[in-house]
N, C-alpha and C positions, 0 to 999 in steps of 0.2 A: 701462460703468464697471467691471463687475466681471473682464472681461479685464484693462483697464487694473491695473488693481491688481494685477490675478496678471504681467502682465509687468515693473510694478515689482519683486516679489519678484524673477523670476527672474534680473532685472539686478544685485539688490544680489547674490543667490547667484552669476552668472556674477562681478562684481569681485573677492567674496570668497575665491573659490576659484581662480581663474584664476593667480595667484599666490601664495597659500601651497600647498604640496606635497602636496595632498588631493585632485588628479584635479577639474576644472571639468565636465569631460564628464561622468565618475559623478554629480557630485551632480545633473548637469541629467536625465539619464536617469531617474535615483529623483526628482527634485520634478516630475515629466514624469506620475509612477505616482498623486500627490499632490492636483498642482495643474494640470492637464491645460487646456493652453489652450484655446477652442473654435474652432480656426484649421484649416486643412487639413493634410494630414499632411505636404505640397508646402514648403507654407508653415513649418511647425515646424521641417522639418529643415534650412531657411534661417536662419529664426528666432536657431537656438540656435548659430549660428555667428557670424554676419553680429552679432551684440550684441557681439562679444569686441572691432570696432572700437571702441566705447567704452574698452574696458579697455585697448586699445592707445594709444589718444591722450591717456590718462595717464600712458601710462610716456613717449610722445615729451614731452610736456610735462617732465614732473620730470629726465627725463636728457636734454633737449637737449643742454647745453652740452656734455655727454659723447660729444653722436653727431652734432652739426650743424658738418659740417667744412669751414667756410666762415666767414671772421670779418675784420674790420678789423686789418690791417696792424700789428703789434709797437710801429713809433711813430708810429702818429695817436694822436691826440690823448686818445680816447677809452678806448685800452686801455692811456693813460698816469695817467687820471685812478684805473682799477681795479689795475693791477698793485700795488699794495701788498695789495689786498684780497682778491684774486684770485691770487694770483701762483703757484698750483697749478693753475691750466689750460694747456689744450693749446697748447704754443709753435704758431705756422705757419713752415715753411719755405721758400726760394725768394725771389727778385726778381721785381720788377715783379708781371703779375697771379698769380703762383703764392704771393704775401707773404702771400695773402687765403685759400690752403689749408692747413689745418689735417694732414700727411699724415700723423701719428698717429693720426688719425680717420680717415682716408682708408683705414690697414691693416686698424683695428677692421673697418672695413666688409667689408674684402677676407675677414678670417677670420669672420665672419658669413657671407658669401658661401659660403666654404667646408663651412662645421657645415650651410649649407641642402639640401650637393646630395644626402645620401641624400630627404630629405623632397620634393624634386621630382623625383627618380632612380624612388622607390618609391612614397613615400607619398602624392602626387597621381594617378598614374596608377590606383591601386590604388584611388582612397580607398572608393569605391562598394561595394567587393567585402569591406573590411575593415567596412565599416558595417555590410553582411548578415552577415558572418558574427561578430561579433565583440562589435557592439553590444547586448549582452543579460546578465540578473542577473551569469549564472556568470561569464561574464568581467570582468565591472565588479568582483563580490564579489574573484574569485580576484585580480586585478590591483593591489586594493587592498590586500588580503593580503601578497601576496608584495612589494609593494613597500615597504611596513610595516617587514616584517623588516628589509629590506636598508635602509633606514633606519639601523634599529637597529643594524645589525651594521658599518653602514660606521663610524657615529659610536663605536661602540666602540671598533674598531679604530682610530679616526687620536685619540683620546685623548690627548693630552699631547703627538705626533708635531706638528713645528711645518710649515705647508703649504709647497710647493715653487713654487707660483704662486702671488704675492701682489698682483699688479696686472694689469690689461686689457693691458697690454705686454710680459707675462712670455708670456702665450698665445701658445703656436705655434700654425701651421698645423697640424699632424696631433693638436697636442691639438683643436684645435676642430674638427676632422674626425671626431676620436674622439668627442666629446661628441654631434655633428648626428646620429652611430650612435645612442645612447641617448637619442634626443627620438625618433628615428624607434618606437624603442617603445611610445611613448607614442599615436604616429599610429596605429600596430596596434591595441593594445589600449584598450579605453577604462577610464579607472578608474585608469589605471596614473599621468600625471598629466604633463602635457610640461614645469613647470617641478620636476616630483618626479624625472623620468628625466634631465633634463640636469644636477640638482645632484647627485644622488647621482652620475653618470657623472663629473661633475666633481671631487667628492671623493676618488672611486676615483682619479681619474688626477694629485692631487695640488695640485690647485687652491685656494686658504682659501674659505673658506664666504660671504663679503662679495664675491669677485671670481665666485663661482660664479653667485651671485644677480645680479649683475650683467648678469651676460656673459647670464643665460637671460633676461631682463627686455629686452636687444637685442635676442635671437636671436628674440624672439618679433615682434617688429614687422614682418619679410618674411615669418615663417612663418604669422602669421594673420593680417594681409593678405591675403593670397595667397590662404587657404584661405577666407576671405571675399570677395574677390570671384569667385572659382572661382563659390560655391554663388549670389551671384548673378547673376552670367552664367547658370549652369541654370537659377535660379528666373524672369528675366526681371525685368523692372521693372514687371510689372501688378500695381502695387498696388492695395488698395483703399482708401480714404481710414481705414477701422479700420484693416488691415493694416499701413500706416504708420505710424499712431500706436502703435501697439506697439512696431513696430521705436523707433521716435524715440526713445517713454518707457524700454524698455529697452538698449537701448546709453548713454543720458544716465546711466541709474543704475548702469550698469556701470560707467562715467566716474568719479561721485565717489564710488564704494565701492572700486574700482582704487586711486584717489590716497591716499583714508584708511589701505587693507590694504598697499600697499607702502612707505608713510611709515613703517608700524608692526613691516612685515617686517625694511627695513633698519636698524633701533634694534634690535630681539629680538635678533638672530642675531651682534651685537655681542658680546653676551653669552651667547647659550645657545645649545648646538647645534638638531638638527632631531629630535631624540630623539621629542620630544612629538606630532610628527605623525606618525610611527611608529607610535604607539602608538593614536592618533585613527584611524588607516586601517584597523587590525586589526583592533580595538572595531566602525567600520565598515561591515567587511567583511565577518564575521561574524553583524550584523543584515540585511545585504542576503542574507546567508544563509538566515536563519529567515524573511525576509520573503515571501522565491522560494518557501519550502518549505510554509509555514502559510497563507499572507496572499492573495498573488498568484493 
């Protein structure tokens, strides 16, 4: 029982972090130093990946209509009774059965596709090599540190400046190739934060701060995917019937602590920049400082 309940924690920590811009991976690392499952070490580092499914099938949930490019025809009957109500979703293109794709959605995908290939170019081949060397205090600290600042210093800098990308269709190809470069940071470093290095990347490169969140809330469904079944394909399927239930209970609380935190993300950032996490990371990073130095 008292597993069970530390991998509920670790689940509401994996939703809550997984999407606001404060590194999923640092906080699991430091509640790892805390709240230390009594699992194998095989097992853990499966664990602490393989829950983020959870966290991903709230973002497919909440943004389907946004990413599911496939839909009833312009005039049946059904998307005659919604178009008044609706009438800001994705036209589909095409006669006959092409009436039924959505190819706006179809490009999103294309430039998803594109922001992924450093992260299967580098960051999958690597991944094993960047967990030895990379996964520990200094790094998590420094990562969260430095990425703090540049928080800071990008929302200074674009201040009153009005954004140059204001929708998922203004996105080129080489910006979203640009941004898949600044997630792959995130793959390196742990601490750094994969929806922290794709929105700051995206600020940098001119994008509004509601299309940035956007775009990294996609870009994360192939990219942890991926990095979740990767880990278990290694890990194998011999679970144990505990092992299971861990897994279950924590990717279920990843689930609806995901849907709460990004229900809440995209209302915040309506109004206020990312200043405040900036500042959270530093604070932080800092303590993960003194923790390595005194404590650990």
């Amino acid at each position: 029982m008292i597993e069970f309940l530390k991998s509920f924690l670790f689940g509401i920590v994996e939703g809550i972090t997984e999407w606001l811009p404060i590194s999923s991976t640092g906080h699991l690392i430091l509640l790892n130093q805390f709240v230390k499952l009594d699992v194998s070490e095989e097992f853990y580092s499966m664990f602490e990946v393989v829950i983020q499914l959870g966290a991903i099938l709230a973002v497919v949930i909440l943004f389907w209509n946004q990413i599911f490019p496939f839909g009833a025809p312009e005039g049946s009957h059904t998307v005659k009774r919604r178009q008044s109500k609706h009438a800001h979703r994705k036209k589909k293109s095409g006669n006959g059965i092409l009436s039924y794709v959505k190819m706006d959605i179809i490009i999103l995908w294309l430039k998803v596709l594109v922001a992924c290939i450093p992260a299967i170019v580098i960051g999958m081949p690597f991944n094993d090599l960047f967990e030895k060397w990379f996964y520990n205090y200094p790094c998590v600290a420094i990562a969260l540190i430095v990425f703090g600042i540049a928080f800071i210093i990008v929302e200074n800098n674009h201040k009153g400046k009005p954004a140059k990308i204001n929708s998922m269709d203004e996105l080129t190809y080489k910006t979203a190739f640009l941004i898949g470069l600044f997630q792959l940071i995130a793959a390196i470093f742990p601490g750094t934060s994969r929806s922290g290095a794709t929105i700051v990347g995206a600020l940098i490169l001119g994008v509004s701060r509601t299309v940035a969140a956007e775009f990294t809330f996609v870009l994360a469904i192939p990219v942890m995917f991926g990095a979740s079944l990767l880990k278990l394909v290694k890990f194998g399927l011999n679970f144990t019937g505990t092992e299971a239930i861990i897994l279950l209970i924590g990717m279920v609380t990843a689930f609806v602590s995901s849907i709460i935190v990004i229900q809440f993300l995209m209302g915040y950032i309506k109004k206020h920049d990312f200043k405040v996490f900036g500042y959270y990371r530093i604070v932080l990073g800092i303590l993960v400082i003194l923790y390595a130095l005194f404590l650990a």
